[in-house]
C-alpha positions as CSV (number, residue, x, y, z in Angstrom):
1,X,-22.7,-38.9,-0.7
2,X,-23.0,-36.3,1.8
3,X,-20.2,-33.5,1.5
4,X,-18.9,-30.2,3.4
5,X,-21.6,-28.4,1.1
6,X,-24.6,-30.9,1.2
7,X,-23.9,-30.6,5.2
8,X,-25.2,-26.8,5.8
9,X,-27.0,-25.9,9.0
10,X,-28.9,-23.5,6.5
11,X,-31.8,-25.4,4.7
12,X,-31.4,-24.3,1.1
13,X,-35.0,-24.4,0.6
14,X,-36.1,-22.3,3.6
15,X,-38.6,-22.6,6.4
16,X,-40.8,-20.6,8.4
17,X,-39.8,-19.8,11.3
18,X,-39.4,-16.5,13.0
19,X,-36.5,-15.1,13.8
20,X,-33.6,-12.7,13.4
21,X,-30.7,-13.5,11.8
22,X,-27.6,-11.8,11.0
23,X,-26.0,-12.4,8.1
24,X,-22.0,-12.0,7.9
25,X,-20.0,-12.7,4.4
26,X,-17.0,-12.9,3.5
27,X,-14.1,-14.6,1.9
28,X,-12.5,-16.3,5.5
29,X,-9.7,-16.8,3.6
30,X,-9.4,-18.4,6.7
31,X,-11.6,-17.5,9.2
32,X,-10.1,-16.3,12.1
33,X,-10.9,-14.3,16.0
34,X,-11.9,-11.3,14.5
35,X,-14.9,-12.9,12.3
36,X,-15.9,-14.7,16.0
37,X,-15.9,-11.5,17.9
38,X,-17.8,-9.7,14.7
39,X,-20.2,-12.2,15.2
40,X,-20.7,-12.1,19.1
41,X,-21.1,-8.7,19.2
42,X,-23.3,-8.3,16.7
43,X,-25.6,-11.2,18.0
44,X,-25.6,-9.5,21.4
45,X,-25.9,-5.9,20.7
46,X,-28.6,-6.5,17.8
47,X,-30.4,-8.9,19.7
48,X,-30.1,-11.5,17.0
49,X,-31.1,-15.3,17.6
50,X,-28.4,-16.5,14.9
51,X,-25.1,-15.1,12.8
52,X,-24.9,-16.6,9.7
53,X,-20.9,-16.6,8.3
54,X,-21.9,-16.8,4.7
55,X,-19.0,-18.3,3.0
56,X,-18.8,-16.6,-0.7
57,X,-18.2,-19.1,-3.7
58,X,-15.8,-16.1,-5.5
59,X,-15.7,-12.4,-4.5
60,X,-14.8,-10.0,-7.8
61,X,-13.6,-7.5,-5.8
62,X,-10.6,-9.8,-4.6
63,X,-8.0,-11.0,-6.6
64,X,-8.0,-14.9,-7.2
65,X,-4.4,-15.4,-6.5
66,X,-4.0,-16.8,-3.0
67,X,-7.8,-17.7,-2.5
68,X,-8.2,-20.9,-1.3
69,X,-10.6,-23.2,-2.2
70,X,-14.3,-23.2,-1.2
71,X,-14.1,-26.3,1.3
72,X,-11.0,-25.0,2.9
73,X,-12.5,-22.0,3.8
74,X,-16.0,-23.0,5.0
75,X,-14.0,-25.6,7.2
76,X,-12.1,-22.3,8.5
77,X,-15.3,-20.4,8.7
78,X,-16.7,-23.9,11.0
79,X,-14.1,-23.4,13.2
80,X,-14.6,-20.0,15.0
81,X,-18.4,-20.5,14.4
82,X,-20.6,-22.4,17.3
83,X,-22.9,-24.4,15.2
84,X,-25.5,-23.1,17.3
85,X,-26.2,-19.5,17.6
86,X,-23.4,-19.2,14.9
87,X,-23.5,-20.7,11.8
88,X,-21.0,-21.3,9.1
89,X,-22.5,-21.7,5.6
90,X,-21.9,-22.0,2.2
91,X,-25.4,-21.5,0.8
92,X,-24.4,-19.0,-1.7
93,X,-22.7,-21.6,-3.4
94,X,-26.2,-24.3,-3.5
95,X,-28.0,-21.5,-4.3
96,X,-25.8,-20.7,-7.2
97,X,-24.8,-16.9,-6.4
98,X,-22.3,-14.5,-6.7
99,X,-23.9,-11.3,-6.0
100,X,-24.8,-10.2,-2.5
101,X,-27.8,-8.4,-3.9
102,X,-28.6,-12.3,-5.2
103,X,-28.6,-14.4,-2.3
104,X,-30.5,-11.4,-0.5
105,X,-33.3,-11.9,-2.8
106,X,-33.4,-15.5,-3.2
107,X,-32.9,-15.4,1.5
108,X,-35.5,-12.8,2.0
109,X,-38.1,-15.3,-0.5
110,X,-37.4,-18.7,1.6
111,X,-37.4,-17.5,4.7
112,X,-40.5,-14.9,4.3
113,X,-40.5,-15.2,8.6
114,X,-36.8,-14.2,9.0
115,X,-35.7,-10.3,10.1
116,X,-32.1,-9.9,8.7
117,X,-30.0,-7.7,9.4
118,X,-26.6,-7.5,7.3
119,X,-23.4,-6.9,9.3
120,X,-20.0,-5.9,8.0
121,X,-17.1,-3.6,9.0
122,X,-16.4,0.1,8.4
123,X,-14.0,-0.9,4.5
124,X,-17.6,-2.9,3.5
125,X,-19.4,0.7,4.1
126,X,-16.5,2.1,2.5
127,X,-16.6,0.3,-0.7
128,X,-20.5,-0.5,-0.7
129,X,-21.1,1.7,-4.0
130,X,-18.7,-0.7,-6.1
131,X,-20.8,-3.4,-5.2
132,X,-24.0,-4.5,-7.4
133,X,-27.0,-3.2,-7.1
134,X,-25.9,-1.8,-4.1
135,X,-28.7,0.8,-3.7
136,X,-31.6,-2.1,-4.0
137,X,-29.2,-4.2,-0.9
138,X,-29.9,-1.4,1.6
139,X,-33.6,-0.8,0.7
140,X,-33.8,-4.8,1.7
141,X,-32.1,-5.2,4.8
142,X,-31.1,-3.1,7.6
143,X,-27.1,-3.0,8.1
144,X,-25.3,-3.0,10.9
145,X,-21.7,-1.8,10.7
146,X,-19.1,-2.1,13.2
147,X,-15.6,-0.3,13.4
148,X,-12.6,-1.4,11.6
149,X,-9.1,0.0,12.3
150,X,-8.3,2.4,9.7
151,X,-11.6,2.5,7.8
152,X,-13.7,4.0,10.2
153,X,-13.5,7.6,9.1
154,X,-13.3,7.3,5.6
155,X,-16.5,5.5,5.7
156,X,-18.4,7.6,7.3
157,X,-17.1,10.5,5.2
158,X,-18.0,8.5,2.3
159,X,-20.2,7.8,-0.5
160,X,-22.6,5.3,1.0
161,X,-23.1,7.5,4.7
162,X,-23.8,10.3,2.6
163,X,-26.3,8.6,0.6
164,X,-28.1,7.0,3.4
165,X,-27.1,9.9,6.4
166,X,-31.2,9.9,6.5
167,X,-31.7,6.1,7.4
168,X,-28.7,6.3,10.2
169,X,-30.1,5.4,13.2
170,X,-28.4,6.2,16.6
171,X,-26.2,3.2,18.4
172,X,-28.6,3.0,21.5
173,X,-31.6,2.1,19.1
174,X,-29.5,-1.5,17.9
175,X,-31.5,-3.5,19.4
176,X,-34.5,-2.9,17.3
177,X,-32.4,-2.5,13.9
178,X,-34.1,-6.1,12.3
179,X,-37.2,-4.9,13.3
180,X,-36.9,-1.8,11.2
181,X,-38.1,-1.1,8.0
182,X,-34.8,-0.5,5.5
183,X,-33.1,1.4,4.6
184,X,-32.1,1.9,8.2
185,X,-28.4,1.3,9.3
186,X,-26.1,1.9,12.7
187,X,-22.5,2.3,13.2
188,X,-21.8,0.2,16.2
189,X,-19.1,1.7,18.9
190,X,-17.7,-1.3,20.0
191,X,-14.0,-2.2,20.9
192,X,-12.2,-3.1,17.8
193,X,-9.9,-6.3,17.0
194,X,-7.1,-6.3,14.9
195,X,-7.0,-9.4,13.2
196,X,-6.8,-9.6,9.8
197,X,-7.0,-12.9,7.3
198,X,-4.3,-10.7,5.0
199,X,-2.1,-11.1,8.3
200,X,-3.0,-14.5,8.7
201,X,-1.9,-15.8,5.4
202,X,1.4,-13.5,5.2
203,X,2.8,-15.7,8.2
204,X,1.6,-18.9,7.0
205,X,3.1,-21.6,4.5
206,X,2.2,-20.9,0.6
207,X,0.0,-24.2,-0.7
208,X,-0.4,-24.2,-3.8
209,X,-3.8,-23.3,-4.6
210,X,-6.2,-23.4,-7.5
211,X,-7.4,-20.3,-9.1
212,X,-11.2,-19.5,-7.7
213,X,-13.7,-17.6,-9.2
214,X,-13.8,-14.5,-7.6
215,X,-17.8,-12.2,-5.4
216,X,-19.7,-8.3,-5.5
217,X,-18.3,-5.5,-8.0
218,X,-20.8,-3.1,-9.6
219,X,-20.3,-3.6,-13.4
């Protein structure tokens, strides 16, 4: 019986075709405009053929109160996605992971043909050192990392810029990003949106939800 998960635009075996893909994750706990224009921006401005909203299973550095459940999300994530040059997906969850640095590995083995690029916002930068194996994620993929009201200087005063201020790359050379050899990484000036999935759910009705296992903390 086909299901939400069994129907992923992501074959969880791989292929071999070239290409350069973006890869996006994140809670969408729901999804909302802000994730879409992430995702358009980065697709233009990196040159990328696909985004890929990678809907995480569990994320340990959120709290599991509030977090709705896996299929409720993914069908958020569906919504602001395209299903053609953006894709919502949940194969961290059919591949069985829960670390970022995970899925990289197990992405970067079936799609030997693929250029990825990782994008997240200015607080992903910020908190990158918390996450696992955070050091090995960066020498994997390039990252692309766009502002986020209220994060932006702090990150790139912080740990992670300071550790990788020699792989920075300037704006103007985004375009070739996937093509580079990591660690490599740019800090996209790009208009900014505020929308937040925090906001989101403050305004919205309280289901009752079912406690989720939560995605990325360094031990």
């Amino acid at each position: 019986m086909n299901t939400p998960l069994t129907l992923d635009p992501v074959p969880r075996f791989g292929d071999r075709r070239r290409s350069r893909v973006g890869l996006l994750g994140g809670s969408f706990n729901p999804a909302h405009a802000g994730h879409r224009h992430v995702a358009e921006l980065a697709r233009r401005r990196l040159g990328l053929d696909q985004v890929w909203l990678l809907v995480s299973p569990g994320n340990p550095l959120k709290r599991e109160r509030g977090m709705a459940p896996l299929p409720q999300r993914l069908a958020s994530a569906r919504g602001v996605a395209d299903g053609r040059r953006i894709l919502a997906s949940a194969i961290e969850a059919r591949l069985g992971t829960q670390f970022t640095i995970d899925t990289l590995r197990l992405l970067l083995r079936r799609f030997p043909r693929v250029d990825f690029v990782w994008i997240a916002g200015a607080d992903i930068l910020q908190q990158l050192p918390r996450w696992r194996r955070w050091r090995e994620m960066v020498r994997r993929v390039p990252l692309a990392i766009l502002p986020r009201p209220g994060y932006n200087h702090r990150a790139l005063a912080g740990r992670a810029a300071a550790v990788l201020r020699g792989a920075r790359w300037p704006a103007r050379a985004s375009a070739i990003l996937a093509r580079c050899a990591p660690p490599a990484w740019v800090f996209l000036t790009a208009p900014q949106h505020a929308a937040s999935a925090s906001a989101i759910r403050a305004i919205l009705p309280s289901p009752t939800l079912p406690s989720a296992t939560l995605q990325g903390a360094e031990p």
